[in-house]
C-alpha positions in Angstrom: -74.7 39.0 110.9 -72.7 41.2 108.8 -68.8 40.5 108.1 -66.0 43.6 107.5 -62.2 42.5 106.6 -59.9 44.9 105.4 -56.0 44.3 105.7 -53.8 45.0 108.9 -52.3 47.7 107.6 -52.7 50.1 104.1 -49.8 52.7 103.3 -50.6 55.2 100.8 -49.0 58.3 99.3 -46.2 58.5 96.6 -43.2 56.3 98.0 -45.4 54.3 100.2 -43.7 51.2 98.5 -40.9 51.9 100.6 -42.7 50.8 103.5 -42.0 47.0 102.5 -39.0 47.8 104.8 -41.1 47.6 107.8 -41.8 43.5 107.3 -40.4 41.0 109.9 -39.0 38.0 108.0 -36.2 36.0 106.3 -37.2 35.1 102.9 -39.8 37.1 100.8 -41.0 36.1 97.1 -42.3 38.9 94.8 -44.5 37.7 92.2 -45.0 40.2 88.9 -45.9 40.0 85.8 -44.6 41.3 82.3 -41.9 43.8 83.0 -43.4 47.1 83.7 -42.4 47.4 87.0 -38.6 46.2 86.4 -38.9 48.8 83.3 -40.0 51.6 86.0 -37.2 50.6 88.6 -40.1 49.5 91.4 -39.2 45.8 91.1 -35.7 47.1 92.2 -36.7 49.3 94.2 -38.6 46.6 96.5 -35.9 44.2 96.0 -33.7 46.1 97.3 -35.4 47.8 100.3 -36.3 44.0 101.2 -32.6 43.0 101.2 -31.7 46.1 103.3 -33.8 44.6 106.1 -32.2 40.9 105.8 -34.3 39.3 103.5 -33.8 36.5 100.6 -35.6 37.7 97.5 -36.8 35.7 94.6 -38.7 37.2 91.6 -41.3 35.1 90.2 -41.8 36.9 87.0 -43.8 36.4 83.9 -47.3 36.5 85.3 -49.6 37.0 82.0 -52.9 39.5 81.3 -56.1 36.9 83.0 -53.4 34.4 84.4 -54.1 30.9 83.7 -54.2 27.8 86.4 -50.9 26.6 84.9 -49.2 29.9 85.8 -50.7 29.6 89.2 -49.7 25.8 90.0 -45.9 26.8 88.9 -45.6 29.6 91.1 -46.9 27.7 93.7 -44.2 24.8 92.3 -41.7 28.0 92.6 -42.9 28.9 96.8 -42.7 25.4 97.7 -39.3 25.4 96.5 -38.1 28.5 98.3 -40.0 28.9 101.5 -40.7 32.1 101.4 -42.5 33.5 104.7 -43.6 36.7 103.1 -45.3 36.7 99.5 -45.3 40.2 97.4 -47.6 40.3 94.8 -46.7 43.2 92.8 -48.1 45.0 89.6 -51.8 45.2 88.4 -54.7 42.8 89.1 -53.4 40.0 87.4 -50.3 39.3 89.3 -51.5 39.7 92.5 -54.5 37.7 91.6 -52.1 35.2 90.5 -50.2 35.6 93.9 -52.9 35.1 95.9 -53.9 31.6 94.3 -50.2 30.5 94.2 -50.1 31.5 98.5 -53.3 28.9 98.7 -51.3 25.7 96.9 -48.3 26.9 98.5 -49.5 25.8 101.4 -52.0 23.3 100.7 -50.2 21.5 98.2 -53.1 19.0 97.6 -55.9 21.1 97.3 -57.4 21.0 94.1 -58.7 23.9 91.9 -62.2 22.3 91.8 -62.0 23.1 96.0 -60.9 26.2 95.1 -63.5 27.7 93.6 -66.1 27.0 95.5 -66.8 30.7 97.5 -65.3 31.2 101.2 -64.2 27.3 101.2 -60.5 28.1 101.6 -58.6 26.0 104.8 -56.8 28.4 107.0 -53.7 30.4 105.4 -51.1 32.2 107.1 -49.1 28.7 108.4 -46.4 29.4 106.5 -46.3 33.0 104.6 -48.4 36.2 105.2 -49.3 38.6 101.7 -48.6 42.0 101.3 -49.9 43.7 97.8 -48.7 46.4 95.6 -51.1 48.0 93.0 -49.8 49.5 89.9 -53.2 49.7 88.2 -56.2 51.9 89.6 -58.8 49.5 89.1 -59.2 46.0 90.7 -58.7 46.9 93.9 -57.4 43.2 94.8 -54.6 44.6 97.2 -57.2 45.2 99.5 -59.8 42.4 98.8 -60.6 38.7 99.2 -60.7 37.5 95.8 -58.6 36.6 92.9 -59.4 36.0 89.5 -58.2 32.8 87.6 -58.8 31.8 84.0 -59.0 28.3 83.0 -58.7 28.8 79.0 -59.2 25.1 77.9 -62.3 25.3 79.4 -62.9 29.1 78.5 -63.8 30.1 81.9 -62.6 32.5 84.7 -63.1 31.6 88.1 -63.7 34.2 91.1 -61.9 32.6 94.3 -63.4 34.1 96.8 -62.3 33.9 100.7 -61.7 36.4 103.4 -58.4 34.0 104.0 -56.5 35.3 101.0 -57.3 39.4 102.0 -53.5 40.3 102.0 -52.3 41.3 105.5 -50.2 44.7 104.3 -51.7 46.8 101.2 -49.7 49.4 99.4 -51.1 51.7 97.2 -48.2 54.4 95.8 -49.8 56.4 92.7 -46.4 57.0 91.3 -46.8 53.2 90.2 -49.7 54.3 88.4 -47.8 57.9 86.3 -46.6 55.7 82.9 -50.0 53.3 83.1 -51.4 53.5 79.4 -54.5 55.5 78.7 -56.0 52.2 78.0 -55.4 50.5 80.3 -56.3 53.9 82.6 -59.9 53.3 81.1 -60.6 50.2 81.6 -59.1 49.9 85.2 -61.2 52.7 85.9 -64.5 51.8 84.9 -63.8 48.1 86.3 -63.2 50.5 89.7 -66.9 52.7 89.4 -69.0 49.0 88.5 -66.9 47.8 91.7 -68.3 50.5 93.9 -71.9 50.5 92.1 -72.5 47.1 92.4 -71.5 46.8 96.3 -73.9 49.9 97.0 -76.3 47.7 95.5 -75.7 44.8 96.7 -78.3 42.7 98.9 -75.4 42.3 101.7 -74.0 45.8 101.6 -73.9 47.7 105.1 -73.3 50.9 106.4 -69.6 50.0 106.4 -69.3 49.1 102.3 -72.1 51.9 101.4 -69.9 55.2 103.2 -66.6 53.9 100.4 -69.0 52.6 97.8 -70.9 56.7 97.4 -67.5 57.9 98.1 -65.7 56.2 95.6 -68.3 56.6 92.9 -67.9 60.3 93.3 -64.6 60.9 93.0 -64.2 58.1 90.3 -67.0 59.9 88.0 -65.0 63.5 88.8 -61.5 62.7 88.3 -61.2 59.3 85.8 -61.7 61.6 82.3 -58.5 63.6 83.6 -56.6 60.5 84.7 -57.4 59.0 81.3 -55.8 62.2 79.8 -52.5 61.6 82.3 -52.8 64.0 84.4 -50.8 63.5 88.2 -53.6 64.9 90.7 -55.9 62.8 88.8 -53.9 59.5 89.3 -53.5 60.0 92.8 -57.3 60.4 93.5 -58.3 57.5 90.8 -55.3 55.2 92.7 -57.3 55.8 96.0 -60.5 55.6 95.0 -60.2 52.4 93.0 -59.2 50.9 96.3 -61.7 52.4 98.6 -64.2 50.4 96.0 -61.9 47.3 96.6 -62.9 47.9 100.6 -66.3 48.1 99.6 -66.7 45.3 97.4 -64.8 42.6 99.4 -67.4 43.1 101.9 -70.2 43.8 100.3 -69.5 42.0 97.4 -71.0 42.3 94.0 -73.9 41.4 91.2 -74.1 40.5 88.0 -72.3 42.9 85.6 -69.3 40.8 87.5 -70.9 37.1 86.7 -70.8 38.2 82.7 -67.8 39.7 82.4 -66.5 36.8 84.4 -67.8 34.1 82.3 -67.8 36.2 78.5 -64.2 37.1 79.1 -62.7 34.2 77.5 -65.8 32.4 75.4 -65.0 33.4 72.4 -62.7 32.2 70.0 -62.0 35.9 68.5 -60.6 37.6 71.4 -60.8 38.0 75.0 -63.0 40.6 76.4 -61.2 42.9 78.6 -62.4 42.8 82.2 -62.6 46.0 82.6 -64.0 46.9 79.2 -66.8 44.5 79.7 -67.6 45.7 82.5 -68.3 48.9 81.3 -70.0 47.9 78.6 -72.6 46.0 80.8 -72.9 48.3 83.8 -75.6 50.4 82.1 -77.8 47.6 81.3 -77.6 45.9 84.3 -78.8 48.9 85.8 -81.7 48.9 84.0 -82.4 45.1 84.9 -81.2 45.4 88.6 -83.7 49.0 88.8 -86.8 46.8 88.5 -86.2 46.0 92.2 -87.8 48.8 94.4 -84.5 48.7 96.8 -82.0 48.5 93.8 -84.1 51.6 92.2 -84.4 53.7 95.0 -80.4 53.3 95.4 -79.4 53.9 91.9 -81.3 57.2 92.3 -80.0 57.7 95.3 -76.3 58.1 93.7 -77.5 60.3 90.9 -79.4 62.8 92.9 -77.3 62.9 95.9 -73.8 61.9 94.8 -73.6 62.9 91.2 -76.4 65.7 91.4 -77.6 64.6 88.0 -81.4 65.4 86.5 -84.3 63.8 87.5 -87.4 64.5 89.4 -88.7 60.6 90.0 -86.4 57.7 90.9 -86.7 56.1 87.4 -85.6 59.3 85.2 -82.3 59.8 87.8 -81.6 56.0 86.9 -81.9 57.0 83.0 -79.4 59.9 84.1 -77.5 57.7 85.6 -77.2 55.1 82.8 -76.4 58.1 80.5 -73.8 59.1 82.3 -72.0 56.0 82.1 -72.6 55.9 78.7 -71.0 59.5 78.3 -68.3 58.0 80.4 -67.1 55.1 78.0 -67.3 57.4 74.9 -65.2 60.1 76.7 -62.4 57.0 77.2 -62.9 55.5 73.9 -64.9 52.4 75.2 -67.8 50.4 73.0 -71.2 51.1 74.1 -71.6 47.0 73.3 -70.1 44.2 72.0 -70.9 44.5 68.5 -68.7 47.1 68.2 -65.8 46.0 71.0 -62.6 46.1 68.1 -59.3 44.6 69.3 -57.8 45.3 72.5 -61.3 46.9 73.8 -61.6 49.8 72.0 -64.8 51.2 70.1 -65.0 49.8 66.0 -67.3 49.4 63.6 -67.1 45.8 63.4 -66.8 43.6 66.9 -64.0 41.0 66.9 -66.1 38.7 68.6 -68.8 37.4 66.1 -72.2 37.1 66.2 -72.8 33.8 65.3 -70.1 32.5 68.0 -72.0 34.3 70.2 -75.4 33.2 69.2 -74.1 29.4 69.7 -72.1 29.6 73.0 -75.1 32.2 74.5 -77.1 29.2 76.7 -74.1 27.8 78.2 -72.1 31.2 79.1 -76.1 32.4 80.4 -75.7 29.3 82.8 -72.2 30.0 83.7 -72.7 33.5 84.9 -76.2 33.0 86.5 -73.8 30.2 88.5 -71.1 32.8 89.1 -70.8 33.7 92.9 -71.5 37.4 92.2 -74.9 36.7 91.1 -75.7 35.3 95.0 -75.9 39.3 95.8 -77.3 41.1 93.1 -80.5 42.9 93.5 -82.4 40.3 91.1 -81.2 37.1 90.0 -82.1 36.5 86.9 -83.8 33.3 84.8 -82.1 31.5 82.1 -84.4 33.5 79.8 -83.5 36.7 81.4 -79.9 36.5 81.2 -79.8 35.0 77.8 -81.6 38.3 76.7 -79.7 40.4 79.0 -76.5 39.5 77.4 -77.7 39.7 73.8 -79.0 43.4 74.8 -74.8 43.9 75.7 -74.2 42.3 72.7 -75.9 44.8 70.2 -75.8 47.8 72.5 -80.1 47.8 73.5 -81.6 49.0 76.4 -82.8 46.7 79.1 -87.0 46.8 79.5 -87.6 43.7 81.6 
């Protein structure tokens, strides 16, 4: 038995975030995170639209880049306070991500984070607040899916929560959040959005349902990304919808191990934090390769370069090569590092990687555990042995290609 959850309702279309004046409530509580959206006037925008319908607003603001389980624990502080019955999470991934987690220890005060990571173990939500989600970023998809991302940096670690419970009840997805989002950021988003809708295609639990916006999404990602990189309106508009036709895909069908690495490599190392999105892309090529061993995972990855991306190839494994070549053509057109030996500050490409080799080398075993533990790995095509993923991440590491 197969499971499909999307949100009640998903407005889309530039001004869509107007529609927040359709909720039914008394007190709402928009969480956001470092200021772009009061700098673009959409904080006040949704502040405003919400008070011309009768609600109380308060603005939980602040939310950081990969926010931490303190963050989370004093929004939730900040909800438990106000009583709001409608939550707003508002911005990129991380503030709704952050959202999400705060909505759980709103209302289950004693839960602990130990609880909440283990996968689909959440108690019933919705006794005292329903979600509604506004992206900025054209990426993680989370206003339409049912995870959230927390990092725990004393321990170096970000958690996946995963639950159908915290799937937010209203999505919005307005591209004009997206017109002022820096090319950078437009890269990385972007690539974390095609690795979304590759690895659900993929995965061993995808369905009819997941593959129709996984191929769908993949196409219009590859075609219009390099142009939304570059700015451009039309492009944003397509990438904003796309990126969250992945998100329908991948909270159903869920995901594989490029996930499970970035997850657990993002905050290792003591020189900088790997950028989600940029590790990603660095590591969806060579997973490829790993994941194309399996005749079903093979078969599909040729399946989207012949038939999706009409790329070259006349047997299944030269369309994979195509297909890992084009995402490598992908990263250089957006200024991304092939691997991490050469990821510079910030995630883009340099001659010398910030995180260093010997760190690496020593922390390798333990963050090879965490990520074959990660709850992504449960659907990838192969899961891999200690051995394997040890090697598999020192091939991401030095930019090799994947022959085992």
């Amino acid at each position: 038995m197969g499971q499909f959850t999307n949100p009640r309702d998903l407005f889309f279309g530039e001004g869509a975030r107007h529609e927040v004046k359709k909720l039914k409530g008394e007190r709402a509580m928009i969480v956001t995170g470092g200021g772009s959206m009061r700098r673009g006037g959409f904080l006040q925008d949704i502040e405003a639209d919400l008070q011309e319908v009768g609600f109380q607003v308060e603005i939980f603001e602040g939310v950081e880049s990969d926010p931490s389980v303190e963050t989370v624990m004093r929004g939730a502080k900040a909800m438990q306070d106000f009583q709001p019955d409608w939550i707003i999470g508002l911005g990129g991934g991380s503030p709704i991500d952050a959202a999400k987690a705060m909505w759980l220890f709103y209302e289950y005060p004693d839960e602990t984070f130990e609880q909440a990571v283990v996968p689909f173990s959440f108690p019933e939500l919705r006794q005292k607040a329903k979600f509604c989600a506004i992206a900025s970023t054209s990426g993680t998809a989370t206003e339409v899916t049912a995870f959230s991302v927390i990092t725990d940096y004393e321990k170096g670690i970000k958690y996946p929560l995963a639950d159908f419970n915290i799937t937010p009840d209203v999505a919005i997805v307005d591209p004009e959040l997206t017109y002022t989002m820096p090319q950078k950021l437009c890269a990385h988003t972007g690539m974390d959005a095609l690795t979304h809708a590759i690895e659900a295609y993929v995965s061993t639990v995808s369905s009819m349902f997941t593959d129709a916006n996984a191929l769908h999404a993949i196409r219009e990602i590859v075609e219009w990304l390099p142009r939304s990189y570059q700015g451009d309106h039309e492009a944003r508009r397509h990438m904003h919808e796309a990126q969250c036709i992945a998100g329908i895909a991948f909270s159903s069908g869920l995901l594989g191990i490029v996930h499970s690495m970035a997850h657990k490599t993002g905050a290792a190392f003591t020189g900088d934090h790997i950028i989600h999105g940029c590790a990603n892309a660095m590591y969806l090529g060579k997973v490829i390769q790993f994941n194309a061993k399996d005749d079903r995972a093979r078969s599909r990855y040729a399946y989207i370069a012949r038939e999706v991306l009409h790329l070259d190839g006349e047997t299944d494994e030269e369309l994979v090569s195509s297909l890992v070549q084009k995402i490598r053509e992908l990263n250089d057109a957006l200024n991304i590092p092939q691997g991490i030996k050469n990821y510079g500050a910030g995630g883009v490409k340099a001659d010398e990687s910030v995180i260093d080799y010997e760190e690496f080398k020593s922390k390798l075993s333990d963050v090879a555990t965490n990520a074959i533990a990660d709850a992504c790995t449960l659907s990838n095509p192969r899961t891999p042995t200690q051995e394997e993923m040890e090697r598999l991440l020192e091939c991401v590491y030095n930019d090799q290609d994947v022959d085992f």
